[in-house]
C-alpha positions as CSV (number, residue, x, y, z in Angstrom):
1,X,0.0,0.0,0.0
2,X,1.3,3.7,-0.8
3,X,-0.5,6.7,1.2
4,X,-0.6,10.0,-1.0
5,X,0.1,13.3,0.6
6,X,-3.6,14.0,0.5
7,X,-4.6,10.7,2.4
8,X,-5.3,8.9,-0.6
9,X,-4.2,5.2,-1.2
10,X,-3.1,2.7,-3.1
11,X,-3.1,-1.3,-3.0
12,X,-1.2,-3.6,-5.1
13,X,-1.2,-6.9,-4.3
14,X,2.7,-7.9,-4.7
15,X,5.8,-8.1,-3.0
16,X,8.3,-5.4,-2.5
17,X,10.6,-6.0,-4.9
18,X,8.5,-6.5,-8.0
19,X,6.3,-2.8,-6.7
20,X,10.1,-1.6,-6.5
21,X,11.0,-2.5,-10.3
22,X,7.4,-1.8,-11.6
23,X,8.3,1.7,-10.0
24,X,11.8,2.5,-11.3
25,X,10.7,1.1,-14.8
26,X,8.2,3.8,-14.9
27,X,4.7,2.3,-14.3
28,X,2.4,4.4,-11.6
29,X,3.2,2.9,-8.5
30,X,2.4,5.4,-6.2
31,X,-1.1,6.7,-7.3
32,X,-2.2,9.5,-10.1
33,X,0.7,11.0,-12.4
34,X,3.7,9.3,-10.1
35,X,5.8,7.5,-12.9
36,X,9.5,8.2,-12.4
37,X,11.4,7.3,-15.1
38,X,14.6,8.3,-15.8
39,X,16.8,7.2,-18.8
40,X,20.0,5.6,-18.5
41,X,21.6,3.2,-16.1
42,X,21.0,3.1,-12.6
43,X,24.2,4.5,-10.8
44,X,25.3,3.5,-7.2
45,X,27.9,4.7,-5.5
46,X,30.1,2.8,-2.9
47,X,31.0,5.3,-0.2
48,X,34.2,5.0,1.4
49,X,34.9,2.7,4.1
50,X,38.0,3.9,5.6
51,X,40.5,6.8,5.4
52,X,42.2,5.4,2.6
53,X,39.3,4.0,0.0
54,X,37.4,6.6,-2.4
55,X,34.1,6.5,-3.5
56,X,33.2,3.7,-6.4
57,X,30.9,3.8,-9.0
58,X,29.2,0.7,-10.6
59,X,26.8,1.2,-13.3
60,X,23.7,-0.6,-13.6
61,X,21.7,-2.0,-17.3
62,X,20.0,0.3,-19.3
63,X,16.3,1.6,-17.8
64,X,13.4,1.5,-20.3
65,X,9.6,0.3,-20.7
């Protein structure tokens, strides 16, 4: 379930992962208008661990519909 600023809701009956992907893939997850899709790969970013690491970036697959 997702809860709207306005006290609206939404159901969908899945797990947490697949909502998740549905979400970053674009579909309206989170009620009227929400789809978030932005081109590219996903990006994370390893933060450093210690005094002498740097920050890592990994890129992800492509995002599309």
């Amino acid at each position: 379930m997702v809860q709207g600023s306005e006290g609206d809701w939404v159901g969908h009956p899945m797990n947490f992962a697949e909502w998740l992907y549905r979400y970053l893939i674009g579909e309206e997850m989170a009620g009227w208008d929400s789809a978030a899709l932005y081109p590219g790969p996903v990006l994370l970013e390893y933060l450093p661990t210690g005094p002498d690491q740097r920050t890592r970036e990994v890129y992800g697959p492509e995002r599309s519909m």
